[in-house]
N, C-alpha and C positions, 0 to 999 in steps of 0.2 A: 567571789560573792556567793554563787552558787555552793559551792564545797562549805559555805561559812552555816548559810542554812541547814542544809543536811545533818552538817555536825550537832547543831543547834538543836534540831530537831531528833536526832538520834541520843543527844544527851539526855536531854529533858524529856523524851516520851519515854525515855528507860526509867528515869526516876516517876514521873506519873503513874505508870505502872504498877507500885507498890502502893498507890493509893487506893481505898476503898470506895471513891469518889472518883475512879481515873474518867470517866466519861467526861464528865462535870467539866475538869482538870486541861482533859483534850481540849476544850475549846478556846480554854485560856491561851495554850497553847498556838492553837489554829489562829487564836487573833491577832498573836504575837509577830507570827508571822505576815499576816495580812498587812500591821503595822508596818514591814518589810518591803511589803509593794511584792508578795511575791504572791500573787491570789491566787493563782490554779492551784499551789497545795495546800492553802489555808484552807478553800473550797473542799481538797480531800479529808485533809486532818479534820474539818466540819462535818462532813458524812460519816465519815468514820464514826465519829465519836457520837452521834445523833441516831446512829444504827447498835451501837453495841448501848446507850443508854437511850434506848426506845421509851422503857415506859417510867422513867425521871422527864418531868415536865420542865424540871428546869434547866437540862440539859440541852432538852430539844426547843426549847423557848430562847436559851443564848445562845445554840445553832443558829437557829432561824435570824436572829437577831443579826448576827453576823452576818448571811448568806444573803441575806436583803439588803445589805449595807456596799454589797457589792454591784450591784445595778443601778442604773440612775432609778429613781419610783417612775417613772411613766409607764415602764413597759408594761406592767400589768396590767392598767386601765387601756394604753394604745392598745394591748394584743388583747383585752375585751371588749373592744368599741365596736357593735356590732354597723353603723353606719360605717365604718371607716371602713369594715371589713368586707362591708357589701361592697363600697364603692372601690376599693381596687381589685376583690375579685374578679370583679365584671371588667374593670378596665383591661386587665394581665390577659383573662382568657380570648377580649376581643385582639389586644395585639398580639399575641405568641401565635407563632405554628408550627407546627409536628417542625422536630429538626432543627431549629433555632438553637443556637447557642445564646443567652442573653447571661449579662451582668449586671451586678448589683453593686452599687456604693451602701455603704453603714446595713450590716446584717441585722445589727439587734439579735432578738433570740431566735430570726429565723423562719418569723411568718411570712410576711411576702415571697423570699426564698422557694417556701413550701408551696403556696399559692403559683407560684410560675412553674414550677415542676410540676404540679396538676393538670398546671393548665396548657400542658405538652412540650414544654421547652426538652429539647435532647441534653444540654449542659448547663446548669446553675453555676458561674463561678462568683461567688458576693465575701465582701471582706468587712472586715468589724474590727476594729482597734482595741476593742475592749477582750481581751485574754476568756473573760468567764464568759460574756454573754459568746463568743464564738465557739468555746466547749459547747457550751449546751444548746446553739444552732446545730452542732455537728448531730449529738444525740438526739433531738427533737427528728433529722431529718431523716435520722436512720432507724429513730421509736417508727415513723410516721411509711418507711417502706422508700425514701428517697436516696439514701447513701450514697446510691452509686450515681444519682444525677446531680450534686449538690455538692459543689464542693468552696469551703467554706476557708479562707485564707484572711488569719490573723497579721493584720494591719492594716494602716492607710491605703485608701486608691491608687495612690501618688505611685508607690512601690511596686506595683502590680506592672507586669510587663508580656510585650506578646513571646511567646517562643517558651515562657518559663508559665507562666499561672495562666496565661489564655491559651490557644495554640492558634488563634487565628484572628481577627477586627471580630468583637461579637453586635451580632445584629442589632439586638438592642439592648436599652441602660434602661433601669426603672430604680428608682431610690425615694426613700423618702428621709431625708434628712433635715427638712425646715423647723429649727426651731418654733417655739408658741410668736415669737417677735419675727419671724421669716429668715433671716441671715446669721443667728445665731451660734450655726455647726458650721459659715461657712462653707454653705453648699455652690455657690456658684463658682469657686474656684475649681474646688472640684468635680464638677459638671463638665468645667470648661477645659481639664484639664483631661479627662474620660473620653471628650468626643474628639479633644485633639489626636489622642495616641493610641485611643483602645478601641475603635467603634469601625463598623466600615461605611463606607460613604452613604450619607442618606440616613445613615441606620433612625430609628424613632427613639425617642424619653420620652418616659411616664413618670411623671406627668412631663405634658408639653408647656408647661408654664406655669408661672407661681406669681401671686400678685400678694400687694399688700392693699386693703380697702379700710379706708376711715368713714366716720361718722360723728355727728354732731348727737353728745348726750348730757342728762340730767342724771347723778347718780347719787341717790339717796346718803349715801356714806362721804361725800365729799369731803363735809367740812370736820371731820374726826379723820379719814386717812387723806386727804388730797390737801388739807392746806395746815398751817400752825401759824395763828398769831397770836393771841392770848389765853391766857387758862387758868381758872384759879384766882382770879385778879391779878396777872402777873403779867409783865410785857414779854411777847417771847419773840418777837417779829426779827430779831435775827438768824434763828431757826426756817425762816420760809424758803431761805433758798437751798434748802435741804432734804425737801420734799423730794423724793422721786417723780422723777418724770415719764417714767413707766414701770407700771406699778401692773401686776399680772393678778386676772381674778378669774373665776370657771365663768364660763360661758353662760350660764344660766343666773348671774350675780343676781341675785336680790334686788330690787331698789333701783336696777339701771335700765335708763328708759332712752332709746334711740329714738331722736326728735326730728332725723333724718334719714335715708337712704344711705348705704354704703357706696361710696365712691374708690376704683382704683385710684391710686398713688404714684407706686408703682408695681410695674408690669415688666415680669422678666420670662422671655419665649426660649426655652432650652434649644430650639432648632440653629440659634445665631453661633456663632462661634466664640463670642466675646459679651463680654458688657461691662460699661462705664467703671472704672475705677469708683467714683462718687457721681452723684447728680442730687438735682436741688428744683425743685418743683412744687404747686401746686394748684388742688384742685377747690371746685366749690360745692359746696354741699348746700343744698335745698331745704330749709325748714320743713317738716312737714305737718308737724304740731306745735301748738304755740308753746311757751314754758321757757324755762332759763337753763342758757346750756353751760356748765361749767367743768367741764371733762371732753375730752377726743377718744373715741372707742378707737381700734386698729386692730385689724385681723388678717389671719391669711387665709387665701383662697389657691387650692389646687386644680388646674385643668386637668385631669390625669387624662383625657382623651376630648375627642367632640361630644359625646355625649355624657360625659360624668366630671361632676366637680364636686368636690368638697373644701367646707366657707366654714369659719371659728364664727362666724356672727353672732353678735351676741344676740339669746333669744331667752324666755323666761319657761325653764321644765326642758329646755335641751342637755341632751346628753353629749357629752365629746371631749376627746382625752386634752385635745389642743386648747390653749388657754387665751383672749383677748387681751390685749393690752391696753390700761387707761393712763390717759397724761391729764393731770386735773389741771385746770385752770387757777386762775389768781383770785379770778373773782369771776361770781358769774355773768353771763350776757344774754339778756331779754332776748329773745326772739318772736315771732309771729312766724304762723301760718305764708309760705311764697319768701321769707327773707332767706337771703344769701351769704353765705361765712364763707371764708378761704381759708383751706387747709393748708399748711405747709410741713413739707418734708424733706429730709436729707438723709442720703444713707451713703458709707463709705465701702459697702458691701460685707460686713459686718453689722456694725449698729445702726439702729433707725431712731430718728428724734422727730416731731412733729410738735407745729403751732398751728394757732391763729394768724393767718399772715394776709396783713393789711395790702399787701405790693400786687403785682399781676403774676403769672405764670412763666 
C-alpha cells in the first residue's frame, strides 16, 4: 500500500509539474492522498505546495482548508483557553519535581506535554493516536527548547510498555482526554488501564477525578430545538422521538437559565483502580428560582488537584472550550422556589443519558 502511494504520487506530481498552476494542482494532489488515510504526507505534499505558491491566495486558502481538516476543531480554541491554561499550569507545576518521569495519555498538539517539561519534569513520554497532531507535538516541543525532554509516541496508551517507550513505572499520569459529555474518548479505561501497568505504586493523576454535574434549566430555545410536534398546521408528533437527547451548546448559550444548583451524578476518583462497568443513580436538585424547567444542563467537572478545579457550568459571557450538554424535556414542569426534582442517570462508561426520575436513588 505504501509503494502504491509513492508511485501515485511520483506519477502525478511529475505530470503537475508541467502545469502553470502546479502549486494550486499540489493540493489536489495532497488531498488525494489524504482521501488515502495517509495524512503525514498529504500534510507535506500541503506545505510544499503552500510555500512554493505563497502568494496565490487560493492555494494557500485550499492548503489551509485541508490541514484544518486534519485535526479534530477544538484544539485551537482548547490550546487558547486561557482559564484552562491557567488551571493546569498551576496544577502540573504544583505536582511535578525536578527528576520525575511523568506520562501523558492523548498529546494533542502538545500543550500540557510542554507545560510539564516546564514545569521540571526530567522525561515527558505522552502518546497521541492522531499521526498529525503527534508530528507537530514533536516540532511544537523542539520550536519550544523541549526535544530532548519530550518524547512523543504515536499511538494508543494501550501499546506503550515499560522496557520499550518507558524505561521504568512513571511517577505520574496527567491527561486530559474527557470529552464535552465526560466518557466520550473513553478515558476511564484507559486511566485504568495506565495505573494498572505503567505507574509506580502510589504514583498521582491529574486530574484526581472527574465528575459529571446536572442541573435543573429553562432554555429559551426549547421549543424550536428540544421538542417537534406540530408546524405549519401539520401533525408531526411522530417525529418527537427523534429529538436528541443530548444536544451540545457553548457554555455561555443564550437564553439558558439554571433554576438550580449543580449537583454531582456521577463521580469518578482516578486513585481507585477500577470502576463500574455501568451504574444507574440519582440525585435531587433544589429549585432555586421559580419558573418552568424544561431541559437538564450536564457538565463536567475536573479536580485537577486539592486546590484547582475546572466545571463547563453553564454560565452567561463564559468563555471555555468544553461544551454542556442539554436533554430537553417533553413538556415543561412548573417549579417554585425550595421544590425538589430527581435527576436520573446512567452511564455504561461510554455514554451518559439522564431524566427526570420519579423512583429514589
Amino acid at each position: 500500500m505504501s509503494d502504491d502511494i509513492d508511485r501515485m504520487i511520483a506519477t502525478l506530481g511529475a505530470a503537475l509539474r508541467q502545469r502553470p498552476d502546479y502549486p494550486f494542482h499540489l493540493i489536489g494532489l495532497a488531498e488525494m492522498v489524504a482521501a488515502e488515510k495517509h495524512r503525514r504526507r498529504a500534510v507535506k505534499l500541503a506545505r510544499e505546495a503552500m510555500a512554493l505558491g505563497r502568494d496565490d491566495p487560493a492555494t494557500v486558502m485550499r492548503g489551509r482548508r485541508l490541514l484544518a481538516s486534519m485535526l479534530p476543531g477544538y484544539h485551537v480554541p482548547m490550546m487558547n483557553d486561557a482559564r484552562r491554561n491557567r488551571a493546569w499550569d498551576a496544577a502540573l507545576r504544583r505536582a511535578i519535581r525536578p527528576g520525575m518521569l511523568v506520562f501523558e495519555i492523548g498529546t494533542g498538539a502538545g500543550m500540557l506535554a510542554l507545560m510539564a517539561a516546564r514545569a521540571g519534569a526530567a522525561k515527558v513520554v505522552t502518546c497521541e493516536t492522531n499521526p498529525v497532531a503527534a508530528e507537530l507535538a514533536r516540532a511544537l516541543a523542539a520550536r519550544n527548547g523541549y526535544a530532548d525532554r519530550i518524547e512523543v509516541i504515536t499511538g494508543p496508551s494501550q501499546k506503550v510498555t515499560i522496557g520499550t517507550d518507558l524505561e521504568r513505572p512513571a511517577d505520574l499520569l496527567f491527561c486530559d482526554i474527557f470529552a464535552d459529555g465526560l466518557l466520550g474518548f473513553d478515558p476511564l479505561s484507559a486511566i485504568g488501564d495506565v495505573r494498572a501497568r505503567l505507574l509506580a505504586p502510589g504514583a498521582p493523576v491529574v486530574p484526581r477525578a472527574a465528575s459529571l454535574c446536572v442541573g435543573l434549566a429553562a432554555w429559551e430555545d426549547h421549543d424550536r430545538s428540544g421538542k417537534i410536534d406540530a408546524a405549519c398546521g401539520f401533525d408531526l408528533s411522530p417525529l418527537a422521538d427523534f429529538v436528541d437527547v443530548a444536544l451540545l451548546r457553548p457554555i455561555d448559550t443564550p437564553g439558558l437559565d439554571l433554576l438550580s444548583d449543580g449537583e454531582t451524578l456521577f463521580r469518578f476518583d482516578f486513585s481507585e483502580a477500577s470502576f463500574p462497568a455501568s451504574e444507574r443513580c440519582a440525585v435531587a436538585c433544589r429549585a432555586l428560582k421559580a419558573g418552568h424547567v424544561d431541559t437538564i444542563a450536564r457538565w463536567i467537572r475536573l479536580e485537577l488537584d486539592a486546590e484547582t478545579t475546572l466545571e463547563a457550568r453553564p454560565e452567561p459571557g463564559a468563555l471555555f472550550f468544553s461544551s454542556p450538554t442539554l436533554t430537553p424535556l417533553a413538556a415543561p414542569i412548573p417549579v417554585s422556589v425550595g421544590d425538589e426534582m430527581r435527576v436520573g442517570g446512567w452511564h455504561d462508561r461510554h455514554k451518559i443519558l439522564t431524566w427526570i426520575d420519579p423512583g429514589a436513588c
